[in-house]
N, C-alpha and C positions, 0 to 999 in steps of 0.2 A: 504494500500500500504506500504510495506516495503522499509527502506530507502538501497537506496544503497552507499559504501562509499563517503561520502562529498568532494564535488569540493572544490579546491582551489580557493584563489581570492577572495572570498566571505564576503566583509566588512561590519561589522558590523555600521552602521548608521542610526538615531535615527534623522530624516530628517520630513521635512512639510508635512500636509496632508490635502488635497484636497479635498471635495466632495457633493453630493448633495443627497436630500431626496426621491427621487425619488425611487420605487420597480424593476423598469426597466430600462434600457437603450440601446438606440440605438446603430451603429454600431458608432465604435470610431473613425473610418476616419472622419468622419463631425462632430463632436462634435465642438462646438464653444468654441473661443481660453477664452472669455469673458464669457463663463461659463462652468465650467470646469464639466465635467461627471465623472457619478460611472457609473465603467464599470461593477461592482457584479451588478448579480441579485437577486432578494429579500435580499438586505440586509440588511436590520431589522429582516430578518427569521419570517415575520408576515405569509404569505401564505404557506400553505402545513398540511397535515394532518400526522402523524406519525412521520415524520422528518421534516424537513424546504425546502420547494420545493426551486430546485436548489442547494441542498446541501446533503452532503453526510458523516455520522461518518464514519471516518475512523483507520489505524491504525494495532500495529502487536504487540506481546505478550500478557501479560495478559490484557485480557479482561476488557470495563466499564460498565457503566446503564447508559444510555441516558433517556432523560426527559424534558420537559420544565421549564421554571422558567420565574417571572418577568422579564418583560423588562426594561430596562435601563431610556427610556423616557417614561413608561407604557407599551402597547404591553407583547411579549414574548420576552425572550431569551433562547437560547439552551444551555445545560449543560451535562457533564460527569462527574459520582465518581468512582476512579480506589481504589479497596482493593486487600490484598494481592498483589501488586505488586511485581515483580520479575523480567520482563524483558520488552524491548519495548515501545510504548507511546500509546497514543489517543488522537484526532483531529478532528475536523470538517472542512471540506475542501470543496469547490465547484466542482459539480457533473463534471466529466471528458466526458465532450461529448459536440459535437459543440455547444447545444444551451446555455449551463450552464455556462461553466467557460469560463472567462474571456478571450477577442481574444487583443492579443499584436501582438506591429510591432519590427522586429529587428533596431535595434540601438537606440531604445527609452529608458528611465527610466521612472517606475511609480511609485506612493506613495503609500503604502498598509497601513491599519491601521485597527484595530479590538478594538474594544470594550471590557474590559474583566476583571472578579474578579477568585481569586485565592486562594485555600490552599496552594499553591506550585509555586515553579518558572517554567517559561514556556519559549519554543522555538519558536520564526513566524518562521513558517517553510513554502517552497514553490517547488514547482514542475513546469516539464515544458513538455510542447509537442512538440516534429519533426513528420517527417515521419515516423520512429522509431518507435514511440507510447508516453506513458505518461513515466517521470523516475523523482526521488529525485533531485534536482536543489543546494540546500543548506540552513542551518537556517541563518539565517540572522542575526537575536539580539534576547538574552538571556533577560528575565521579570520576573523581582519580585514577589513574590506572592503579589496579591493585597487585601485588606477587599473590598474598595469602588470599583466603575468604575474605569476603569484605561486605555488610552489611549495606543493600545501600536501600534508604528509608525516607517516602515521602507521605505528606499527607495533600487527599486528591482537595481542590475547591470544590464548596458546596455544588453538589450535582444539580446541572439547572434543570427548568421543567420540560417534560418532554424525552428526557434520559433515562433509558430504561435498564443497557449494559454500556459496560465499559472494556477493553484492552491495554492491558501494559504490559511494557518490556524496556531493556535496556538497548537503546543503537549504539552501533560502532561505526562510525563516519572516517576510520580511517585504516592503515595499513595496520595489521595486528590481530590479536586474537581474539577474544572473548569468550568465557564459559560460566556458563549459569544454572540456580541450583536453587530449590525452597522456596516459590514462590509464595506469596500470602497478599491477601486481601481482607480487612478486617472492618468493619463498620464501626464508626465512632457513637457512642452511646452516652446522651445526654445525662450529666449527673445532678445533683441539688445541687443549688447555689450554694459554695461557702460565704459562713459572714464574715464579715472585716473582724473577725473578736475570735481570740485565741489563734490555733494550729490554721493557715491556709492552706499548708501544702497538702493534696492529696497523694497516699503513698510514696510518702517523703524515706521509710526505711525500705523501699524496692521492691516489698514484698510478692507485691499482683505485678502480672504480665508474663509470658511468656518467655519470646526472644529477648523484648525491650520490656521493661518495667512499665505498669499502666501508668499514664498522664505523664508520660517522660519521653523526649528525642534524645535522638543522636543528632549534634549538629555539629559545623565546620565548613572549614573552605583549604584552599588552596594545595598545593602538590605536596603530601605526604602520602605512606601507607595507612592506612589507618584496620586495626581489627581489633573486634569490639566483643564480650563476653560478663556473663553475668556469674558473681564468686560468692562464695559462702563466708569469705574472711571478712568479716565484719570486726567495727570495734568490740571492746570487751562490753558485757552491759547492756549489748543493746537489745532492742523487742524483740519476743522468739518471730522466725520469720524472716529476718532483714535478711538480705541481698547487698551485695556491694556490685557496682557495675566499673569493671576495668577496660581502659580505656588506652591500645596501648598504640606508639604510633613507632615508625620507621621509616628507613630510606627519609628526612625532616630535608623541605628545602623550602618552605612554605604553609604558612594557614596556622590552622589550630581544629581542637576536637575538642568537643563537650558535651556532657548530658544536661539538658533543662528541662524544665516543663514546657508540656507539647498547648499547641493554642486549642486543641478538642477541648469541646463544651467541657466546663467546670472541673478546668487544670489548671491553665495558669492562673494565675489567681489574682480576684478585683482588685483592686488598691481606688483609695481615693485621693485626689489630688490636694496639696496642703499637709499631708500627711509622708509621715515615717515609715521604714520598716524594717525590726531587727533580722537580718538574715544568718542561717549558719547552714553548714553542711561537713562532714566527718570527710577526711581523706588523707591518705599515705600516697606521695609518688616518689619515683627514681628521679624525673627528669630533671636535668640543672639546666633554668635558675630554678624553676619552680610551677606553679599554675597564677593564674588571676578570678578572683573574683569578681566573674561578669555580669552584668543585668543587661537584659533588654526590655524594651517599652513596648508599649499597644496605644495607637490610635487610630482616631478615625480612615488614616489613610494607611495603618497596616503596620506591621512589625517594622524597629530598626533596632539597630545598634542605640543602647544607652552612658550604657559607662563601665569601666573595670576599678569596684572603690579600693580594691588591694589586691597587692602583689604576694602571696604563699610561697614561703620556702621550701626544696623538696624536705619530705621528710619519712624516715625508714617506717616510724611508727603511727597506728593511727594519731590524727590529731585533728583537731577543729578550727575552722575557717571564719570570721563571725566577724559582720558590719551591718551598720546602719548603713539606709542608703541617704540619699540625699532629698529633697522635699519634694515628694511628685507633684511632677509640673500639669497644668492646668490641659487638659485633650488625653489626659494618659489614665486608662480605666484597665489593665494591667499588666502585667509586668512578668519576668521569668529569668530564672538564675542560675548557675552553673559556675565551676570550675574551667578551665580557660588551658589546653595543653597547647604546648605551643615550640615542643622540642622531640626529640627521640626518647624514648621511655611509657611507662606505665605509668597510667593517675586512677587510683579507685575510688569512689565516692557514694556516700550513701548519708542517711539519717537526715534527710534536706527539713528546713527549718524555717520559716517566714513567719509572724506575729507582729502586728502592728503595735507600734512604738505609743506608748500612752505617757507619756510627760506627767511627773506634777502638775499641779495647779501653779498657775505662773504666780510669782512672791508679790507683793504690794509692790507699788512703783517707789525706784529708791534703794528698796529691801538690797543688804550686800549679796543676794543668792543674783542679783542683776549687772549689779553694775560694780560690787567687792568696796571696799572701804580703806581708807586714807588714816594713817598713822603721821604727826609729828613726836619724833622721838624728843625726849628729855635732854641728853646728852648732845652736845655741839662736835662739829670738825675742829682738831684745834691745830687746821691751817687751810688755805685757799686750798681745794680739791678739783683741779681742773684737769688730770688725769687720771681715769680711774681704769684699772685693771682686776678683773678675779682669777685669784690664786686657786691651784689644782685642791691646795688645803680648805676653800671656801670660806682664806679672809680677803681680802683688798689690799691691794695697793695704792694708794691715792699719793698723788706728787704734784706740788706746785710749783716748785722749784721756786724760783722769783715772785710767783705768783702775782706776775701783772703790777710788781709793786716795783717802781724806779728806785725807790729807797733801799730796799729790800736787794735789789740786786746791785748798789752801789758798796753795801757794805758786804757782799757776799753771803749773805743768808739766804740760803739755797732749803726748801725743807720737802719731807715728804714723810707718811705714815703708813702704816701698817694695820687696819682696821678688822677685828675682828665681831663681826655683827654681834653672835650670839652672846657676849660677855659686854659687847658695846667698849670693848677697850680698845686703846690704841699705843700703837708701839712708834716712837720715833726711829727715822732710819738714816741716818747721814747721805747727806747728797752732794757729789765729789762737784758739780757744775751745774749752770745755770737749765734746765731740763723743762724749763716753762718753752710750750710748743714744741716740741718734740715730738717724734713720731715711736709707738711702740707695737707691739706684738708679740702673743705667749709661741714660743719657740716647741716644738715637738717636747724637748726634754722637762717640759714646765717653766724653763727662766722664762724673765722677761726682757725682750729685747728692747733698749732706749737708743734711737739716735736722730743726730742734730741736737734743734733746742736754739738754744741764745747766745750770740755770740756776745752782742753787744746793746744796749739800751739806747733811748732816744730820747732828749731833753735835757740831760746833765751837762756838768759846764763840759765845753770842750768835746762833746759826745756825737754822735752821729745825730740824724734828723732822720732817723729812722731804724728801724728791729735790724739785726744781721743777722747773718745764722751761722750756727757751728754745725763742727764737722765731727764733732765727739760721737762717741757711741760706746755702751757696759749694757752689764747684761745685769739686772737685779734676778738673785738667789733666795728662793723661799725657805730653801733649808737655813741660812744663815744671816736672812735678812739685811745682807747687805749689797750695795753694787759693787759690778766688778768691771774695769775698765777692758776695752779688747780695742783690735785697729781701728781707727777713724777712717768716717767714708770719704770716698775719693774727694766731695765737695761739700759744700757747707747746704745746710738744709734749713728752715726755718718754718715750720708747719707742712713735713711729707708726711706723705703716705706708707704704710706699710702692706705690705698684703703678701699673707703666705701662700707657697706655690703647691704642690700635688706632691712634689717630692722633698718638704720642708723647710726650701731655700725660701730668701724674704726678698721680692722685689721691692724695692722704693724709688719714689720722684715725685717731683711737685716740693711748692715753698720760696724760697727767699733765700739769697746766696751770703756771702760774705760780702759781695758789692752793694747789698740791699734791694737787689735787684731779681727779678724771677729766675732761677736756674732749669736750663732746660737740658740736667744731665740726669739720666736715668743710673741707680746705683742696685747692685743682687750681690745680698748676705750669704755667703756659702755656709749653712748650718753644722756641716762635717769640719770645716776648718774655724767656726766661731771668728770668721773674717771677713770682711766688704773684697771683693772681686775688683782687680785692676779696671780702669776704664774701655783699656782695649778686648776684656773679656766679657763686654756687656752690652749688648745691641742696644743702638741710641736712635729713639724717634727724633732728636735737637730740637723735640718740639715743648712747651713750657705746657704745664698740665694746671697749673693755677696752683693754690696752696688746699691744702689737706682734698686733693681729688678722689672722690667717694668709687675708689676700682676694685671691683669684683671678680673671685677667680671663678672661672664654668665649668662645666662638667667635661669641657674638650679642651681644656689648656689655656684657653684664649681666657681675656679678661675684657670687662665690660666697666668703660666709664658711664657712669651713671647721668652726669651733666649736675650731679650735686658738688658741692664744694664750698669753699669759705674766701667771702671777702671777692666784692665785684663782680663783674657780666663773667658768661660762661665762654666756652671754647669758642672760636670762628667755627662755620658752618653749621649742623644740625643744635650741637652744646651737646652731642652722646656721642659715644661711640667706641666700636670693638677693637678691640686690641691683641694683635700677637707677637706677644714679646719674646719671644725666640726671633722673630725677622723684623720687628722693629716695624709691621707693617698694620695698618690701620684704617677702619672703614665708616664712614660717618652712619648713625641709625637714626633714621629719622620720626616726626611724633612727637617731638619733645615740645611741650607749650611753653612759652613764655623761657626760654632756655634762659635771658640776661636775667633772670627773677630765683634762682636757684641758689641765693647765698643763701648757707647757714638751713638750707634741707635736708630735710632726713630723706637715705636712702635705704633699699633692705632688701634680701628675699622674703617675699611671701609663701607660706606652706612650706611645704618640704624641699630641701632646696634639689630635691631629683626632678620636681617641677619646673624647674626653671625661670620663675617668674621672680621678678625686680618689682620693688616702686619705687617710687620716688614722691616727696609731701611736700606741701609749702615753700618754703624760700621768700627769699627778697633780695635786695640790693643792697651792701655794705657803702658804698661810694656815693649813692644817689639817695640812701636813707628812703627807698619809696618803702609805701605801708607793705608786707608782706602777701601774700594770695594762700588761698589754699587750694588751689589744683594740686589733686592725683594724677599721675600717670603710670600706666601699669606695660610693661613687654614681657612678651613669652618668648624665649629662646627655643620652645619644640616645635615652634610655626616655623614654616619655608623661608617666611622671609620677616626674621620678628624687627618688629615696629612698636612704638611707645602707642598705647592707646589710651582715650581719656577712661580714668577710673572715677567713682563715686567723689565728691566734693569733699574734703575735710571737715565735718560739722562747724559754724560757726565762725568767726572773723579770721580771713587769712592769718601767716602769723611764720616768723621765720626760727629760729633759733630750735627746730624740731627734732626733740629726742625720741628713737621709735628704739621700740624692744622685743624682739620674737619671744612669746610667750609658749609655755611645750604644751598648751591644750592648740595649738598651732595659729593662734591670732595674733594679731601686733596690735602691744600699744602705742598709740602716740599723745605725748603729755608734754603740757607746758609752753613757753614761745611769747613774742612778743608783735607787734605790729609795726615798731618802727628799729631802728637801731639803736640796741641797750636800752629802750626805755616802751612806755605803752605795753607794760604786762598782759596777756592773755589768759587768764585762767580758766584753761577750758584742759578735757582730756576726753578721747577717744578709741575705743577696739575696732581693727580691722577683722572680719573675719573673710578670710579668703573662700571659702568653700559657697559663701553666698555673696561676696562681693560687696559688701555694707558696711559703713559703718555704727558701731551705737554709741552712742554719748554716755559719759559715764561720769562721777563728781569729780570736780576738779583738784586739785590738788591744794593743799589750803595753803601755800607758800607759793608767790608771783616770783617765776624765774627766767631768766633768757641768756648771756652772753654765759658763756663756761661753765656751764650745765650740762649735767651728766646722770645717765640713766644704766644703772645695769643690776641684771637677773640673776638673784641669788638663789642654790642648790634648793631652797623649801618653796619654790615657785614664787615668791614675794619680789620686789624690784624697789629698791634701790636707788631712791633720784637726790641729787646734792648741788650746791654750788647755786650761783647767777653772780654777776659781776655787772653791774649796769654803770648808766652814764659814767656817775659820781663817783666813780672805782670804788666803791663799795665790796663788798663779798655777803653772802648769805652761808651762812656757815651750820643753819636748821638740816636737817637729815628725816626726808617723808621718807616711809614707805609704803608703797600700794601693793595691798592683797586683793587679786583678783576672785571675778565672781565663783570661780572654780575651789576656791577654799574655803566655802559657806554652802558646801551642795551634799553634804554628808561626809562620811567615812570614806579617806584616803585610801586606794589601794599602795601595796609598799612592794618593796622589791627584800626579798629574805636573802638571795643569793647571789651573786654575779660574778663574773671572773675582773681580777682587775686590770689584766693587759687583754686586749687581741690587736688582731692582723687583719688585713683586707680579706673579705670574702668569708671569713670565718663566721662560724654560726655559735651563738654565746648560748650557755645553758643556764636559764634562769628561774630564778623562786620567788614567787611572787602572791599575794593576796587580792583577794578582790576579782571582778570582772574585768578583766584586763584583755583591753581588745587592739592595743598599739603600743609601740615601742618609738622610742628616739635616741639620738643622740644630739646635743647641743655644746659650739664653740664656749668656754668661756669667755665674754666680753672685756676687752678693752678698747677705751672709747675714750674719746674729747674733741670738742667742736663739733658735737652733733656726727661722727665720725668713728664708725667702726666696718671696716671694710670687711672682716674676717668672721662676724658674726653668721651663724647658720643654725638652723635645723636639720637633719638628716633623719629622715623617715627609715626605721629597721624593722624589714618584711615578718613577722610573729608568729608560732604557728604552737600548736599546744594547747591543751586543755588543765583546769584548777590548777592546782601548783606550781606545775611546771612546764616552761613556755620556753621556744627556743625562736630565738632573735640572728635573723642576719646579716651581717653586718656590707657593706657594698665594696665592690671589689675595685672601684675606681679611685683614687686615691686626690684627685682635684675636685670629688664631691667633699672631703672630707680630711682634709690636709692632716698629717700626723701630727698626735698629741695629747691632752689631757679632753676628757668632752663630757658634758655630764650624760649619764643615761637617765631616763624618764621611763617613766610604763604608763598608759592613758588608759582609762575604762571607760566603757560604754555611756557613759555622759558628761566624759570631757573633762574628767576630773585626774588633774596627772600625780604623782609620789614624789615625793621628795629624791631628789635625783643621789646617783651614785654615781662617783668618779669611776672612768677606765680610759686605759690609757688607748691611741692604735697608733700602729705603726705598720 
């Protein structure tokens, strides 16, 4: 039979199958609901002599050679080799006459599924009869060539009126072989509605179905082998009955395989829009890296792809998979989920799990379960704190060196402290040189690395008419709390930058020379020699990057200026742009709003930094004193061509001086700032949360701060904000801290065990309490002038049930530069532990 051109509407779905062993079967009006009928007949193709009675080769252009071949379960199965192809397919179809091919009702669906190995990719292809006669219906779903058996499973569209039988079979439209084996035809049978309240999955532990588990497909794409089987190795514990379905792939050069809920009547399951929902599913794989947790959507216009909310590490033993999704969107009536293969290996899965996410009652407005609450502590700084670092031990380093005082740096009073939060004590630390603006960073080993700073002041008799910068550089020791001097960089620096590399070296530039003038020499700390690198061993853009330039290292080595910075307009052309400093070579990114408005802005990753996404907040003009703005702008570096795009407004009066804090329930705060330069207080603070793209307003912080303010996150989730120096050189020398909403939402989950070093790619074994449904790692911060380049989150894939959960850690080493990080564990309502130190290397 020659196809005629292909209907529309005809989706492709990779849907449950049904069926029984049987050669024959009755008529499918009685078939019982409790056990479901193959409406094929002979289909094993065991009976018939020449061909397979009740079936028929079919087909149009060049010719095949039919034949038998082994059967799949022993028996026969039927086969075709097409050579010299040129046009056309061949098929094996059920014979087109009342007693043979299969009798359908209009407005049903059934499950078809064939048996079948392959030289070549193949179409199910199906036909249908009216009054008319017989004509081509449509292919359904496209199939890999397979070596082994291979399942391949579709569900038909509702049977229109008029339709009394149908035919299917697989074509081979090209040079290669084909043999086929178990055919099945199962009718879908309407079940009750589930309600939105409690268990939606139906036969979430596998138990019903045949081949395939009732209300479950097989889905996927792309060029793998894929063969698929249903196993008794279940977790421990679970309902008599459960089934595990293994899922194993080969020859991986493309696609992915998974088992979801199929869309027949009352499987996947309603979801209402505005609404949550906790998912979980049991599974053990081989494959590296791992699976994802996938969801797909239903609307009006048909199944798509929705989102993967996590990445699973393989893991030998059973373990548990378990996310909320994210708030169903407003068209979407429901939804279907699955595990995600997408390498060589086995993934089994079973015990599947959806229940709608029912929230407390939201807290009075205010309440700290909203918006967290504001601490002025009793105790004072007792010095100007305009750099502030956290130690591996979880005290501070705070250094002012000069601290913006002419006096102070005339007579050589240089100071800095050692701040331990939880005793609120402070240790004085000698400070060999003037280290006010300076640039630092916590080095792999825990030091902290100081260099530049001041060479010289402005306004004393005799003195310059402007800052200069040195060339000094020590490394401050937490073991002995003191600095220690190492080679000075090639030039003199006066507000750079720091930013550690993938392989623990520190690039630096950007600042203010010894001539007082912007230096446009790029400097890299070799961390193995505790030495700055000759000039000629360090590729130079000659281009001036401004002072304290907000540059971020990527997931591919390149680094990304943000277009934040300190003091005046930003870079000529876009004010962003990508950086590869191995070639010194650089590409403007465009997007950037208001690029000359970007003094004294916060910049950051948003969410995990495997995401990719930057922002960038407020700013203003140092030079021109305009009032500050609060444009957002947000890039994604996993887009083809990322571009700055406008993000949500900052609540409230622009405002420059923007200190932001990645928080480990994975929001940012932003607190504090002012509207004009040094003066015009803003007392406003607000959370980003990335996963919805909003902000919320939250109380402000009861102390007005802006110039040499500083914001960083201590190991019990709490933050840490200090410092303002306005007009009148003043200093604020009060110490808030804000506890966010996360630490008024119940009982803490804790982490009982952890290792305290790993390695890239290693998997940590952890003890842990609580519903713990994510893992992190977090940079410690050091920060000043609204300026910490090095800051991150690193999302670590979780996999594990009660106690013990194993965390993996990422194998790329420019997501997560070696060194001290805190670890976090998050549970299922965003509520993180108090973090543990580990080191990676």
């Amino acid at each position: 039979m020659k196809k005629s051109p292909r209907l529309t509407g005809i989706i492709a779905a990779t849907l449950a199958l049904l069926c029984t062993a049987s050669y024959f079967s009755g008529d499918p009006m009685v078939a019982s609901a409790a056990e479901p009928v193959n409406l094929v007949k002979n289909p094993s193709l065991e009976l018939g002599t020449g061909q397979p009675t009740c079936f028929k080769p079919s087909g149009w252009g060049t010719p095949g050679k039919w034949s038998f071949a082994q059967g799949r379960n022993g028996g026969r199965s039927y086969g075709v080799t097409v050579t010299g192809y040129t046009q056309g397919d061949r098929k094996l179809l059920q014979t087109e006459s009342v007693d043979c091919a299969p009798k359908v009702a209009p407005g049903q669906t059934y499950e078809m599924g064939i048996w079948y190995k392959s030289t070549a990719p193949v179409s199910l292809t199906v036909f249908r009869h009216t009054a008319q006669g017989w004509s081509y219906w449509g292919d359904i779903e496209r199939q890999a060539a397979a070596v082994g058996w291979t399942l391949a499973a579709a569900t038909t569209p509702v049977i229109p009126e008029g339709t009394d039988q149908i035919a299917f079979g697989l074509s081979l439209s090209a040079n290669g072989t084909l043999v086929t084996d178990d055919y099945s035809l199962v009718q879908n049978v309407a079940g009750e509605p589930v309600p939105n309240t409690g268990q939606l999955i139906v036969n979430g532990n596998l138990a019903a179905g045949a081949q395939t588990p009732t209300c479950f497909s097989i889905g996927g794409w792309g060029n793998r082998q894929l063969a698929s089987s249903l196993s008794t190795d279940v977790p421990v514990n679970s309902p008599a009955g459960t089934r595990s379905q293994d899922l194993t792939i080969s020859a991986y050069v493309s696609g992915d395989a998974k088992l979801i809920q199929s869309e027949a009547a009352g499987c996947a399951p309603a979801v209402l829009p505005g609404s949550q929902y906790d998912l979980k599913v049991d599974y053990k794989t081989s494959a590296i890296p791992g699976a994802n947790l996938t969801v797909f959507a239903h609307t009006a216009t048909g199944w798509q792809y929705w989102t993967d909310l996590k990445t699973l590490p393989a893991s030998a033993a059973w373990t548990t998979a378990q996310a909320r999704t994210p708030v169903i969107p407003q068209g979407v009536d429901r939804i279907s989920f699955g595990l995600s293969l997408s390498a060589n290996g086995s993934l089994k899965t079973t015990n599947y799990s959806m229940v709608k996410y029912d929230p407390a009652p939201p807290p009075v407005a205010g309440a700290p379960e909203l918006v967290g609450s504001w601490d002025v502590l009793t105790t004072q700084l007792p010095i100007r704190a305009i750099h502030s670092t956290l130690l591996h031990d979880g005290r501070l380093l705070l250094i002012a060196g000069s601290g913006n005082d002419g006096a102070a740096f005339t007579a050589g009073s240089f100071k800095a402290v050692v701040w331990t939060p939880g005793t609120n004590t402070f240790k004085d630390v000698p400070v060999p040189y003037d280290m006010f603006c300076a640039g630092h960073v916590t080095l792999p080993d825990g030091k902290v690395l100081l260099a530049g700073g001041t060479e010289a002041f402005p306004g004393n008799t005799d003195g310059p008419t402007a800052f200069k910068g040195a060339k000094k550089s020590y490394y401050f020791d937490p073991a002995d709390n003191q600095f220690h001097q190492i080679g000075d960089m090639t030039g003199a620096h006066w507000y750079p930058s720091l930013t550690k590399l993938g392989n623990g070296d520190v690039w630096s530039a950007g600042g203010i020379d010894e001539q007082a003038q912007g230096t446009v020499l790029t400097e890299m700390f070799d961390t193995s020699a505790m030495d700055w690198l000759p000039q000629n061993q360090v590729p130079q853009t000659w281009s001036y990057w401004g002072t304290y330039p907000h540059m971020f290292l990527l997931d591919d080595g390149k680094m990304f200026y943000t277009g934040g910075h300190t003091f005046g307009n930003g870079l000529p052309g876009t004010g962003a742009r990508v950086y590869d400093w191995t070639t010194a070579q650089m590409w403007d990114v465009p997007g950037l709003r208001q690029k000359d408005m970007r003094d004294q802005a916060g910049s950051v990753f948003i969410g995990p930094a495997q995401d990719q996404k930057l922002m960038i907040v407020g700013g203003g003009n140092t030079d021109g004193n305009a009032p500050g703005i609060n444009l957002v702008d947000i890039i994604d570096f996993k887009q083809p061509s990322p571009a700055y795009v406008p993000g949500p407004d900052l609540p409230g009066p622009g405002k420059t001086y923007v200190n932001l804090v990645n928080l480990p329930d994975r929001t940012v705060l932003a607190a504090n700032g002012s509207q004009l330069n040094r003066a015009g207080n803003v007392q406003s603070a607000s959370v980003y949360n990335p996963a919805t793209n909003t902000w919320k307003e939250i109380g402000a912080d009861p102390v007005g701060r802006n110039y040499h303010s500083t914001s960083i996150l201590l190991p019990d989730g709490k933050v840490a904000i200090m410092g303002s120096n306005p007009l009148d050189n003043s200093f604020e020398l009060r110490i808030s801290v804000y506890s966010p909403p996360y630490l008024f939402k119940g009982t803490r989950p804790t982490i009982t065990a952890a290792p305290a070093a790993a390695t890239y790619g290693q998997s940590l074994q952890l003890g842990v309490t609580g519903n713990v449904s994510s893992a992190s790692l977090m940079s410690p911060m050091s920060a000043t002038h609204q300026t910490d380049t090095n800051t991150r989150l690193v999302d670590l894939p979780i996999s594990g049930t009660g106690g013990n959960r194993t965390a993996q850690v990422p194998n790329n080493p420019n997501l997560l530069p070696p060194g001290p990080y805190m670890l976090s564990v998050l549970d299922a309502d965003g509520v993180p532990s108090i973090a543990k130190w580990v080191w990676i290397s």
